[in-house]
Backbone bond lengths (Angstrom), bond angles and torsions (degrees), N, CA, C in turn:
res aa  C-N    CA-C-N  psi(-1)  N-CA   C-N-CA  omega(-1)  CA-C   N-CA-C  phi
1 X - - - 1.443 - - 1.529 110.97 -
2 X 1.042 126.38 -27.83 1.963 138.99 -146.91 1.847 82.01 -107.14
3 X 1.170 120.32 -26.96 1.774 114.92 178.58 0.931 85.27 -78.18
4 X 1.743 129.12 -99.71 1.316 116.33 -176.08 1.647 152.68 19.98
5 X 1.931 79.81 -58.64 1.820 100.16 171.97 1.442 108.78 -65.37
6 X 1.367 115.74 -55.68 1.156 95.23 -176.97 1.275 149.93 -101.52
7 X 1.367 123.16 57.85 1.104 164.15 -147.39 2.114 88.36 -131.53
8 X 1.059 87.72 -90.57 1.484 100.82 162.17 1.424 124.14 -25.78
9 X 1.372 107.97 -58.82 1.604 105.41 -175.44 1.363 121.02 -73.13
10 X 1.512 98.48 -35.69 1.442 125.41 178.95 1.590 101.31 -50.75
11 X 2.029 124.36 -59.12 1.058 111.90 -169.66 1.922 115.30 -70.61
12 X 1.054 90.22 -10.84 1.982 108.33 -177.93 1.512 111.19 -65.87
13 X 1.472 88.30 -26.91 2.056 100.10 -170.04 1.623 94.42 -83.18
14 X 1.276 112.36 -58.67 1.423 123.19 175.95 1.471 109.98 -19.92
15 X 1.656 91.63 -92.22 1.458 100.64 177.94 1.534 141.69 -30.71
16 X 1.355 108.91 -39.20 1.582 133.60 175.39 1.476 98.21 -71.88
17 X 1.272 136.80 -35.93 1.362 144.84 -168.20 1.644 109.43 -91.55
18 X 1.491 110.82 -26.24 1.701 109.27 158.20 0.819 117.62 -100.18
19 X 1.325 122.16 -4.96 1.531 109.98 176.89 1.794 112.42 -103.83
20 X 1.041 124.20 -4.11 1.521 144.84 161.39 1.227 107.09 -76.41
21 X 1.591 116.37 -44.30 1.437 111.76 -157.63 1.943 100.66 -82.61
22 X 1.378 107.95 -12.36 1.617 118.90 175.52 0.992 117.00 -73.24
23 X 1.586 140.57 -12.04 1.061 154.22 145.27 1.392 124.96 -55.65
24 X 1.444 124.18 -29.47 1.514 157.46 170.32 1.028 121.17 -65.54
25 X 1.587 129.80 -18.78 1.068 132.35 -141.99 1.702 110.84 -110.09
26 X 1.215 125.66 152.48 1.296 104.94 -166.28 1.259 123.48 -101.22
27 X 1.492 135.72 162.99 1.349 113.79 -159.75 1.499 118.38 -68.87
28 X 1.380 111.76 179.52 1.321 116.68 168.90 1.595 125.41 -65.93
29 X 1.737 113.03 124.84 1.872 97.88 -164.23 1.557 101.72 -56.91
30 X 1.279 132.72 -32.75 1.483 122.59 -175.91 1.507 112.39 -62.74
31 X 1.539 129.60 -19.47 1.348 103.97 156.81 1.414 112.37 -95.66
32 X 1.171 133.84 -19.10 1.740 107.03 160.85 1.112 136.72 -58.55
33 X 1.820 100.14 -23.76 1.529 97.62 158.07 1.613 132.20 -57.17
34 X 1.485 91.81 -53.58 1.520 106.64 170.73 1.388 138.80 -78.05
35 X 1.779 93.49 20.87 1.741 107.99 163.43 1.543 108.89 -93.17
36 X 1.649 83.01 -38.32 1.778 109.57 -172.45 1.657 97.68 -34.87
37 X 1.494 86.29 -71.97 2.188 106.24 -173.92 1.607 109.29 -23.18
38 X 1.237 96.75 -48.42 1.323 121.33 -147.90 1.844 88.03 -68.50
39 X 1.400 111.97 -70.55 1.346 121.32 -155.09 2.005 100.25 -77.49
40 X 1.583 122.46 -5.33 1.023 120.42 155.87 1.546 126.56 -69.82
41 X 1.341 102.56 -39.82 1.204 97.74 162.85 1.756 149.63 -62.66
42 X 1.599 76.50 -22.67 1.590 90.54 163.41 1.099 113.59 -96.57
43 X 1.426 123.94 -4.75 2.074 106.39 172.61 1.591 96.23 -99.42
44 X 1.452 122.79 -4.51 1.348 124.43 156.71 1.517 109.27 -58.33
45 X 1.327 133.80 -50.31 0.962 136.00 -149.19 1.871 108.58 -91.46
46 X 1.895 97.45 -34.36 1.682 88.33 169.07 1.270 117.25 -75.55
47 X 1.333 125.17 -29.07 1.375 128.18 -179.73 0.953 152.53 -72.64
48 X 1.944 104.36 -8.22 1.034 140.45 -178.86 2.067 111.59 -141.81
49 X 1.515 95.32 20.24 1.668 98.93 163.41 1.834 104.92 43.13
50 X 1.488 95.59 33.62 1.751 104.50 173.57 1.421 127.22 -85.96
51 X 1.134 128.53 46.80 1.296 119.75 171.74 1.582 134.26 -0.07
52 X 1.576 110.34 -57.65 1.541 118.88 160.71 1.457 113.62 -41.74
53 X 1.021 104.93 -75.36 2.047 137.50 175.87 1.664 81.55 -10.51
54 X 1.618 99.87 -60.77 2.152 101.45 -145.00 1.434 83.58 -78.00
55 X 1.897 139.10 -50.08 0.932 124.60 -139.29 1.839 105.51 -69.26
56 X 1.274 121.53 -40.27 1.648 140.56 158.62 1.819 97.55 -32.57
57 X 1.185 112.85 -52.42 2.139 98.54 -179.63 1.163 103.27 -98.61
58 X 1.296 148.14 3.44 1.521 122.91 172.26 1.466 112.57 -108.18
59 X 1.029 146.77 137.84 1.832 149.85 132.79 1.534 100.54 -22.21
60 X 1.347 96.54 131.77 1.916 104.10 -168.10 1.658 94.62 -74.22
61 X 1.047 134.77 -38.67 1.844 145.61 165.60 1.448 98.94 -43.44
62 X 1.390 122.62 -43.51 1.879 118.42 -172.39 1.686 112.58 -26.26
63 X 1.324 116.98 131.28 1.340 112.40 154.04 1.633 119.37 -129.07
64 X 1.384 110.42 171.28 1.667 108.04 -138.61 1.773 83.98 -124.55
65 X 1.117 116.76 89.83 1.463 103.83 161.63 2.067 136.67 -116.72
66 X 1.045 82.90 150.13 1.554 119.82 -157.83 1.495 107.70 -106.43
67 X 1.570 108.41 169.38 1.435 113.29 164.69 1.421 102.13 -128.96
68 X 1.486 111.29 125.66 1.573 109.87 169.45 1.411 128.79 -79.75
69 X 1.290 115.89 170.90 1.828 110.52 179.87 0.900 112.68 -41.64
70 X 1.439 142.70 -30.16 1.419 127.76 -163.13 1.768 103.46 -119.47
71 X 1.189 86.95 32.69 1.635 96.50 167.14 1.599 127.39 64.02
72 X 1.124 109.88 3.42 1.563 145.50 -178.25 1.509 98.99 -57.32
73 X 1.193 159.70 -168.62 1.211 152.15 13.16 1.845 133.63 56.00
74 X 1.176 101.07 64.54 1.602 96.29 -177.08 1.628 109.06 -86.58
75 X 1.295 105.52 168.18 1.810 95.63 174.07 2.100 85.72 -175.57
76 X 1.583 100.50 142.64 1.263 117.90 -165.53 1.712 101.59 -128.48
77 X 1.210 105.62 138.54 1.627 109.92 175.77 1.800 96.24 -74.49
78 X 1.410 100.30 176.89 1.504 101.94 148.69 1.531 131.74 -68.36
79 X 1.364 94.72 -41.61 1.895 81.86 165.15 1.279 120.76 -70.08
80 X 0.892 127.01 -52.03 1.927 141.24 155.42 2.148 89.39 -4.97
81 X 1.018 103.72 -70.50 1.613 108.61 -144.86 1.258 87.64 -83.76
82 X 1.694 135.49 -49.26 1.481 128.88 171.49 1.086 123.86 -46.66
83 X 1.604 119.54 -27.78 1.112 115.86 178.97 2.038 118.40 -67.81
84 X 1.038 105.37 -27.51 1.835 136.64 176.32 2.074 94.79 -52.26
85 X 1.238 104.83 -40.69 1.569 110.15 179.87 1.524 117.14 -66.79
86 X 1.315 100.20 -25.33 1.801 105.71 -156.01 1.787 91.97 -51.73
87 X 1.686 110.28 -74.61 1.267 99.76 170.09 1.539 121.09 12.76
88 X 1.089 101.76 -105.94 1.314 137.05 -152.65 1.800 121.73 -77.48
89 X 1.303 90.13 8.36 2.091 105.40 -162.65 1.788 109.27 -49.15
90 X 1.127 110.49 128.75 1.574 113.69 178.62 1.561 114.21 77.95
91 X 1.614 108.50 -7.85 1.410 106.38 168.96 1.715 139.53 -93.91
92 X 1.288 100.43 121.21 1.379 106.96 -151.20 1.592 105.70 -56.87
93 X 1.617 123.18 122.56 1.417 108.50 -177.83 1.913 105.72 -85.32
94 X 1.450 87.07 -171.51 1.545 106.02 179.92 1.617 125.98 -74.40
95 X 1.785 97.59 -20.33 1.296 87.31 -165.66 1.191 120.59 -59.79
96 X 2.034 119.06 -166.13 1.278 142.55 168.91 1.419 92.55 -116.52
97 X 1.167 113.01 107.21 2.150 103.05 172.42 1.488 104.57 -110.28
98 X 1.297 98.55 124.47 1.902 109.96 175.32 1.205 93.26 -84.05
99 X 1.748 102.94 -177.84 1.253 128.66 146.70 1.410 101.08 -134.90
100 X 1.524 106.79 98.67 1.785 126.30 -178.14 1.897 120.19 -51.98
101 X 1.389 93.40 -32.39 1.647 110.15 -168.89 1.449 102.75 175.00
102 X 1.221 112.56 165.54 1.346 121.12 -164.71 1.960 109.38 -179.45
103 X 1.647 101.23 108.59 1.537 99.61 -157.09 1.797 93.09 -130.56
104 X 1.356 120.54 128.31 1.165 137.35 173.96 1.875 119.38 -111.83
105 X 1.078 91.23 121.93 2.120 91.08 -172.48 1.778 79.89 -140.51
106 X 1.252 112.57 117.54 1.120 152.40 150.21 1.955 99.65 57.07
107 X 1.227 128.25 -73.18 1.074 122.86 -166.54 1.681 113.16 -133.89
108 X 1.423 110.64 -3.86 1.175 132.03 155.28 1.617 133.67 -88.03
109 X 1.397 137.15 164.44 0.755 126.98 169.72 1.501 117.35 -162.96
110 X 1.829 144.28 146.88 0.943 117.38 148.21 1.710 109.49 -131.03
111 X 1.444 90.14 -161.99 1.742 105.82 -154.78 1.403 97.26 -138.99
112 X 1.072 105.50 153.39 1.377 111.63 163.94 1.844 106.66 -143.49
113 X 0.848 107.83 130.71 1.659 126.14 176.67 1.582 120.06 -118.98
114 X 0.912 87.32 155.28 1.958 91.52 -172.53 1.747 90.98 -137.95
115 X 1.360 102.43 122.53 1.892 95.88 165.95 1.371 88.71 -126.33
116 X 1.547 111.39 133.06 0.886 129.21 157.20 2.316 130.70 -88.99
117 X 0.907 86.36 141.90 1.842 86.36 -160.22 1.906 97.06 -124.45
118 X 1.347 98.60 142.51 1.504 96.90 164.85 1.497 126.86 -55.29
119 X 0.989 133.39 -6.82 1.493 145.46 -175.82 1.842 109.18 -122.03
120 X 1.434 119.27 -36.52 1.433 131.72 -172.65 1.255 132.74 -149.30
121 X 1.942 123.74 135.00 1.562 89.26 173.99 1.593 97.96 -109.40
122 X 1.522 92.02 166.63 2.024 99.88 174.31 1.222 92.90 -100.82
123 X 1.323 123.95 160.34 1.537 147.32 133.40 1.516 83.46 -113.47
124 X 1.783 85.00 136.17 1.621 128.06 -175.17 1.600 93.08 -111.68
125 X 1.319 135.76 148.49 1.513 149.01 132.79 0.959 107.61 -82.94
126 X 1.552 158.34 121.01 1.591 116.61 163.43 1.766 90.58 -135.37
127 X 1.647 118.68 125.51 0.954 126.22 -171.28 1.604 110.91 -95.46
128 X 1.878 136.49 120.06 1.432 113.88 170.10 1.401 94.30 -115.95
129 X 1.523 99.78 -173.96 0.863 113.79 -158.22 1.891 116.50 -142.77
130 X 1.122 148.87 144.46 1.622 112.36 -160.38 1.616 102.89 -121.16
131 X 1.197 130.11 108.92 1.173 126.65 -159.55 1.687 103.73 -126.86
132 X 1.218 125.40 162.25 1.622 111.15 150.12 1.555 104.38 64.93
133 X 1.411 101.75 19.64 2.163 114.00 -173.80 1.561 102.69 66.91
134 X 1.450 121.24 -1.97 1.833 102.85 -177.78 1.428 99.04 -124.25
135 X 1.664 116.57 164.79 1.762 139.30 155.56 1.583 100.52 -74.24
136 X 1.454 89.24 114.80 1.558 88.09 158.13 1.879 92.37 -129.12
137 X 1.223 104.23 148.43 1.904 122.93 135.08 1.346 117.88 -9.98
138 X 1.332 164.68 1.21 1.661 140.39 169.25 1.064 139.39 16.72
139 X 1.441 110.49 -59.50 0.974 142.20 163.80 1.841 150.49 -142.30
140 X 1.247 114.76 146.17 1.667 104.14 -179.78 1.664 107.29 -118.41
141 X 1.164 117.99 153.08 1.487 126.16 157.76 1.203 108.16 -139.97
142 X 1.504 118.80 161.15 1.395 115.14 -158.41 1.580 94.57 -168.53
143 X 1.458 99.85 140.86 1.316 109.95 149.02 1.563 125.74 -121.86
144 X 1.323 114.92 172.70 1.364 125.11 171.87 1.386 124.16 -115.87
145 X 1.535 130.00 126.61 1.218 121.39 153.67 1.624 123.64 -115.84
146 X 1.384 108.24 156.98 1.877 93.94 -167.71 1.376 91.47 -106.41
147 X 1.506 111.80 135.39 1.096 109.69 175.49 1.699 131.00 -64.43
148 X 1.280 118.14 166.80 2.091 99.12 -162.36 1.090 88.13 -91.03
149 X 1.498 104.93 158.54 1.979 127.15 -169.11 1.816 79.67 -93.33
């Protein structure tokens, strides 16, 4: 009877061990590519004051939140923050824009970006999501640091 078992247990261990280990597995390169697209277009769009560039990676619903000086809770629509471009449209800025990390599990995804500026750097969060067959943007969080005088 005790041979028997383990035959049995043995295939029980198996199974639990491929089917755990499928969870492990890393995504498909065609969606890291197609986060990539996605999050190029938006360091296209800070770096070059592109409105189009950002509107192509974000969900038109996206909101962008922040913490203000007084420690509050800020949060910006997309027009809110597009509007911040008008200035400056087609003009190439100063930054350095990374891509810090970048992690995809099944239909989600996030990013992390760092732009660096002569005056400040950002850390970006920016969470998408793949819906409708495409990556869009969801969401942003962000911080600020001022660079030291």
């Amino acid at each position: 009877m005790k041979l028997r078992l383990i035959p049995a247990l043995m295939a029980l261990v198996l199974g639990l061990f491929f089917t755990q280990a499928g969870y492990a597995q890393a995504p498909a390169p065609d969606d890291r590519v197609a986060v990539r697209a996605v999050v190029d277009n938006y360091l296209h769009g800070l770096k070059f004051n592109d409105v189009e560039s950002l509107k192509k990676a974000f969900w038109p619903d996206a909101r962008l939140f922040f913490t203000k000086t007084d420690g509050s809770l800020g949060q910006l629509t997309q027009e809110q923050w597009y509007a911040g471009f008008a200035q400056a449209a087609g003009k190439e800025s100063k930054a350095d824009l990374k891509v810090a990390s970048l992690e995809v599990t099944n239909d989600v995804a996030a990013v992390k970006v760092v732009e660096t500026y002569p005056s400040a750097r950002y850390t970006d969060y920016i969470s998408l999501v793949r819906f409708s067959g495409q990556w869009q943007i969801v969401n942003k969080i962000y911080t600020e640091q001022k660079a030291a005088k």
